[in-house]
Structure formats: C-alpha cells, structure tokens
One Martini backbone bead per residue (centre of mass of N, CA, C, O) as a GRO file, in nm:
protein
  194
    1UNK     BB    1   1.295  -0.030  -2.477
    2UNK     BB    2   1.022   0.117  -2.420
    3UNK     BB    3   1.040   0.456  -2.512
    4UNK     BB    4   1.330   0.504  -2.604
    5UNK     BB    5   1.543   0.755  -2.668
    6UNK     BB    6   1.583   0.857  -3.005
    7UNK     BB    7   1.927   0.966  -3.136
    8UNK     BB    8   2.064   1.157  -3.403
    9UNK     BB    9   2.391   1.165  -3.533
   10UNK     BB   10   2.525   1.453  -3.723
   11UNK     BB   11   2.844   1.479  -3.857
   12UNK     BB   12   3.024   1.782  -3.995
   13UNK     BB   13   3.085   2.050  -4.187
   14UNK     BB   14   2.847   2.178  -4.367
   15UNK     BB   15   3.009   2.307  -4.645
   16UNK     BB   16   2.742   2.290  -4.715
   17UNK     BB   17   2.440   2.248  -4.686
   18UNK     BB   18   2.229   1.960  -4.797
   19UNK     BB   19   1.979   1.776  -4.951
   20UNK     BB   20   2.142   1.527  -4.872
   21UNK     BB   21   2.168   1.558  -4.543
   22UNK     BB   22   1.832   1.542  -4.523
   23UNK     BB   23   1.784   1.279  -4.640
   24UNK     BB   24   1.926   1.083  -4.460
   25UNK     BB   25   1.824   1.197  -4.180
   26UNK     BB   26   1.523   1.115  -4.280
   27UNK     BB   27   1.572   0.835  -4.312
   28UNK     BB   28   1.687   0.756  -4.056
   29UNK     BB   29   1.430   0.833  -3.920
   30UNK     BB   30   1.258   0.653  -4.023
   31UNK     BB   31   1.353   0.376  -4.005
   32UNK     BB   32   1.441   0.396  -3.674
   33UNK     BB   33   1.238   0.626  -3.519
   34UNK     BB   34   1.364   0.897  -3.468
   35UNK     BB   35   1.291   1.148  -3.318
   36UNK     BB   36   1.581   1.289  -3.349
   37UNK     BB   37   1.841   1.511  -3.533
   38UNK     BB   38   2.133   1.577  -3.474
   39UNK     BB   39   2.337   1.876  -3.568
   40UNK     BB   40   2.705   1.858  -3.594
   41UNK     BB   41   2.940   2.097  -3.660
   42UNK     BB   42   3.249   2.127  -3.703
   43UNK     BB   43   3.526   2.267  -3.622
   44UNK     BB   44   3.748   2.067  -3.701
   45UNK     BB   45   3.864   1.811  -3.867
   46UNK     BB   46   4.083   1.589  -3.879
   47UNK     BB   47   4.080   1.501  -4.210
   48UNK     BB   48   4.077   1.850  -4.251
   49UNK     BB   49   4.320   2.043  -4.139
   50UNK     BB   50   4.434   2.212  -4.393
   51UNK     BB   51   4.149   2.303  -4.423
   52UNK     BB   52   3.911   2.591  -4.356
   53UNK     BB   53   3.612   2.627  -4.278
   54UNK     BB   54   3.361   2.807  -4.283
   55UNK     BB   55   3.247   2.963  -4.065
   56UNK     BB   56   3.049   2.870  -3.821
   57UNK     BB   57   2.833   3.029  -3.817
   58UNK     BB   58   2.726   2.996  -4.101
   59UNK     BB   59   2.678   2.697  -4.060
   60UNK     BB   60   2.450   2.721  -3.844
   61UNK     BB   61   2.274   2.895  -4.012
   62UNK     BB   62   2.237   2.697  -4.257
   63UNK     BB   63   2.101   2.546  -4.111
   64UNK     BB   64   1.862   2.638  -3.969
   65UNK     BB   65   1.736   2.699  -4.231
   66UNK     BB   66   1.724   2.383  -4.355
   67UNK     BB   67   1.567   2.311  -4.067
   68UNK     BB   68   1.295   2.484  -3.994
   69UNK     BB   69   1.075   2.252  -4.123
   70UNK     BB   70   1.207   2.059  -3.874
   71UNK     BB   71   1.097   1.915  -3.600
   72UNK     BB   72   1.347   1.695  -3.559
   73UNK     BB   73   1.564   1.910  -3.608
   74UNK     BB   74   1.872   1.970  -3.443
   75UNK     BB   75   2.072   2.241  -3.386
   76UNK     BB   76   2.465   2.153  -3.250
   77UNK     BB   77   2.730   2.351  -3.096
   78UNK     BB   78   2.936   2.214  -2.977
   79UNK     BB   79   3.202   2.156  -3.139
   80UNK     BB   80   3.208   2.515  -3.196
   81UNK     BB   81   3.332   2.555  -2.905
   82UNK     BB   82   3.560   2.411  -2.917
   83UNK     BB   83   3.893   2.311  -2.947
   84UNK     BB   84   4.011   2.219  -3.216
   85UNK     BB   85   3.928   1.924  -3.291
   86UNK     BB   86   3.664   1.682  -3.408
   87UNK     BB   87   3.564   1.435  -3.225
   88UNK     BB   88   3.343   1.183  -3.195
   89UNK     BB   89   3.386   1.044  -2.895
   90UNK     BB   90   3.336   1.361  -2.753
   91UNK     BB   91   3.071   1.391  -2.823
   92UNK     BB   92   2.932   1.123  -2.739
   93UNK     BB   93   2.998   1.160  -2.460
   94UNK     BB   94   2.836   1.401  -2.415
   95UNK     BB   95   2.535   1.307  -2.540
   96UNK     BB   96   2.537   1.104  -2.285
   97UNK     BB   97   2.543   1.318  -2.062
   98UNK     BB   98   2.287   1.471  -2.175
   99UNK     BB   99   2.121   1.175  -2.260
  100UNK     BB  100   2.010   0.970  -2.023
  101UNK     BB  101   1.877   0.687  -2.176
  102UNK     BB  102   1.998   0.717  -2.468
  103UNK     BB  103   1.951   0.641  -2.776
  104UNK     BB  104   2.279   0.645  -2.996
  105UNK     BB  105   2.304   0.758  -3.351
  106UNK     BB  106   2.532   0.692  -3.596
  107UNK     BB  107   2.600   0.907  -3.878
  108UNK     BB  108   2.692   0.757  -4.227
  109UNK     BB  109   2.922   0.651  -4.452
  110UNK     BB  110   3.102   0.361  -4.588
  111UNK     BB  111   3.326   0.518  -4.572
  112UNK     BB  112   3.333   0.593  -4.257
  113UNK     BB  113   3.333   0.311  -4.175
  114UNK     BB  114   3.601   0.166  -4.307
  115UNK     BB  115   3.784   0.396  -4.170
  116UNK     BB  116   3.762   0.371  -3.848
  117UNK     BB  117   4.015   0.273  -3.731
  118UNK     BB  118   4.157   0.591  -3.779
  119UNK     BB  119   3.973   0.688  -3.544
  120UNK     BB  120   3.975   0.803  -3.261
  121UNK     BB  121   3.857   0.630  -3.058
  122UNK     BB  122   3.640   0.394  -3.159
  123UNK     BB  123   3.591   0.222  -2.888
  124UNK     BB  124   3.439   0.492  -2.727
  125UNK     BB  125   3.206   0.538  -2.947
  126UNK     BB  126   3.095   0.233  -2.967
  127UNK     BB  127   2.983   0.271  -2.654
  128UNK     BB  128   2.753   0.479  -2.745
  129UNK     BB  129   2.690   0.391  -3.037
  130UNK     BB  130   2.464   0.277  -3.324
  131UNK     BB  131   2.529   0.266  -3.632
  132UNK     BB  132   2.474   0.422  -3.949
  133UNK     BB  133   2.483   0.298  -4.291
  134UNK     BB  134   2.547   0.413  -4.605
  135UNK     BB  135   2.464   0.228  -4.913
  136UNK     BB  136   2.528   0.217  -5.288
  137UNK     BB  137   2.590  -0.096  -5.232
  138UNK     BB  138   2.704  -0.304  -5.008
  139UNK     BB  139   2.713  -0.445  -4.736
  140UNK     BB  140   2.840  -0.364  -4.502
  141UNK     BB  141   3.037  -0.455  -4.241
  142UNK     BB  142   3.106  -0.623  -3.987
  143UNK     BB  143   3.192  -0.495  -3.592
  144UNK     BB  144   3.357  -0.547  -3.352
  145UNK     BB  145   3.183  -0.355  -3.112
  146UNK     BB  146   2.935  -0.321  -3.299
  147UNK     BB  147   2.636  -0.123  -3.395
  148UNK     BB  148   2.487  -0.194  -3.659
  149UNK     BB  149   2.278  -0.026  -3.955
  150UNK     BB  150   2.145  -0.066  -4.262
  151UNK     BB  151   2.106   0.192  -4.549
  152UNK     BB  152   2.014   0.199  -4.826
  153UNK     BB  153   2.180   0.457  -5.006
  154UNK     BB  154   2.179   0.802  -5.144
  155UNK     BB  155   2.327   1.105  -5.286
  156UNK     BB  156   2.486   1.328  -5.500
  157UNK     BB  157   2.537   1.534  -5.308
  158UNK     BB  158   2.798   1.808  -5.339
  159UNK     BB  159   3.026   2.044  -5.162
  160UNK     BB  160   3.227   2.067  -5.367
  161UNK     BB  161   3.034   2.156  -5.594
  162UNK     BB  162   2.915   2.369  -5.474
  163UNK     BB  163   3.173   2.557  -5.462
  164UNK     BB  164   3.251   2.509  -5.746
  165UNK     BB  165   2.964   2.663  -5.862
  166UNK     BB  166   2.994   2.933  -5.726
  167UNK     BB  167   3.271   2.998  -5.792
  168UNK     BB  168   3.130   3.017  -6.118
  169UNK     BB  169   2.841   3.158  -6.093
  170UNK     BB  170   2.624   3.052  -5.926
  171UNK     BB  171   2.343   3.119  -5.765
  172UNK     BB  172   2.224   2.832  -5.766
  173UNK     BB  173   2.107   2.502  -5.639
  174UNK     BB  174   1.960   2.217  -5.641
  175UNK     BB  175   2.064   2.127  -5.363
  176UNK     BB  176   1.949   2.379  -5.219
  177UNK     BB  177   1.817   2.550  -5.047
  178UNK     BB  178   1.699   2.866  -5.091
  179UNK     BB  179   1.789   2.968  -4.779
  180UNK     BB  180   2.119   2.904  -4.862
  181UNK     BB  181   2.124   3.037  -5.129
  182UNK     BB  182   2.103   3.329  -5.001
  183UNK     BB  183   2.329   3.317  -4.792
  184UNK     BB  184   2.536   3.286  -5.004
  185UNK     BB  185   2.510   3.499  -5.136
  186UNK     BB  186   2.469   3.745  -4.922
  187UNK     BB  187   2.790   3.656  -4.804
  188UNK     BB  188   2.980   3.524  -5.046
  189UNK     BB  189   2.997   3.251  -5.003
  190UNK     BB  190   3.228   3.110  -5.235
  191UNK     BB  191   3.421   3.291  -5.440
  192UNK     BB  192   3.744   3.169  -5.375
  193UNK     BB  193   3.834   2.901  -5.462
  194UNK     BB  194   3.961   2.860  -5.727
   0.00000   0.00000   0.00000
C-alpha cells in the first residue's frame, strides 16, 4: 500500500472546537502520517437528540476559523447538509465512495471506542475504516472485526466547560484559538447557557 492516501475523519459536535480537537488531529496525523484530517460536524449527534447544538453555520465558522493555519485539515460539511441524525457508518460509507482506494482512519477516545457496540451498524462503519482510539490510561481492547491503532494521550479541554465559561462571562479561554473566541463574542454566542 506504498503511496496509499491516508484520511483522517473526525467527527463530532465541535460546539465549540477547541485546542483539544486540534491536538489529537495533529497527533494522529503526525503518528498515522495522515495526509489531510476532515473535520466532519454532526447536524444532530445520536447520542444528544434532546439537546440542539448552536447552528451548524457558526460550527463550521468556527472550525474554519481553527483551522485556517493548518493546510492539513479540511472543514468537511457533509454531515449539516443532511437531515436527521448523523450516523457515523453512513458518513464513512460516503467518504469511501468519495475517496476510492483510500484509507480511512476514524478519529475517536477510548469512551466512544468502549461505546461502540451501542452505535446504529457499527460493523458497517468497520468495513469502512482503521479507528485510532486515544486512551489517558491502558490500552484500549481489541474488538473483533476492528482495525485499531492505539495513542496515548488526550487533552484536558471541554466544550461544556467552555461554554459554561462563556456563559459566566468569561471572555476569551485558553482552549480557544484568538479567532473562535472572536467569533463567539462577536456573535453573542453561548451566553444563555446556564
């Protein structure tokens, strides 16, 4: 498989994306030798139907924004044009069909590895793509019909911390890049939180 493009996707809320977000992309690029990293926003998560996330326009600003200085990542809107929830393995199958005879590594931390049987055809998903699981502690478990790649580490950074940060007035965070905590000043952005 010499010369073979590797794809990271991450998927996720990103309400807000944060400097934790941006660390795992790069390390698992760095680790994988990942060519680019998508970033791939969910229009609804499965796992939080009850609770909408702030608009998927400002979420992909946001990334965009975060992204701006890093020519490996792409801003990926596929996710926020479709309606309903956003399945992980319907994403991946898009992404092999938009991506022929590449591989494709499913970017992931060791909750949502442990979850995975829980998740609408994860043996669809499976077919599809490498998952890289980061663990803050042992080694993530081998699962049958998996292709893992394990990587210590994580991040300390929370988008519910930021936002209920934001929501007590706090102006700027240091998880936040300068231009996403512009962005959700200027645009008023998690203040009714609480």
């Amino acid at each position: 498989m010499v010369g073979t493009r590797k794809i990271g996707l991450f998927g996720g809320t990103f309400d807000p994306v944060h400097r934790g977000h941006l660390h795992l992309a790069d390390r698992a690029r760095q680790e994988l030798g990942l060519d680019e990293v998508r970033f791939l926003p969910c229009r609804i998560s499965p796992h939080k139907q009850a609770s909408r996330p702030t608009s998927a326009a400002d979420r992909l600003q946001m990334l965009r924004l975060a992204t701006s200085a890093l020519p490996w990542a792409v801003v990926d809107d596929w996710e926020t044009l479709r309606e309903g929830p956003s399945f992980s393995y319907q994403t991946a199958e898009a992404m092999a069909r938009a991506f022929p005879g590449c591989r494709l590594f499913w970017i992931m931390g060791t909750d949502q590895w442990n979850a995975l049987d829980s998740w609408t055809e994860p043996g669809r998903l499976a077919a599809c793509v490498e998952f890289v699981v980061f663990s803050r502690g042992e080694r993530p478990e081998e699962r049958a019909g998996c292709r893992m790649h394990a990587l210590a580490g994580g991040h300390p950074a929370s988008a519910t911390a930021i936002r209920d940060a934001v929501a007590r007035g706090e102006t700027d965070h240091p998880w936040l890049t300068p231009e996403v905590s512009r962005w959700i000043r200027d645009h008023r952005l998690y203040q009714n939180t609480q």
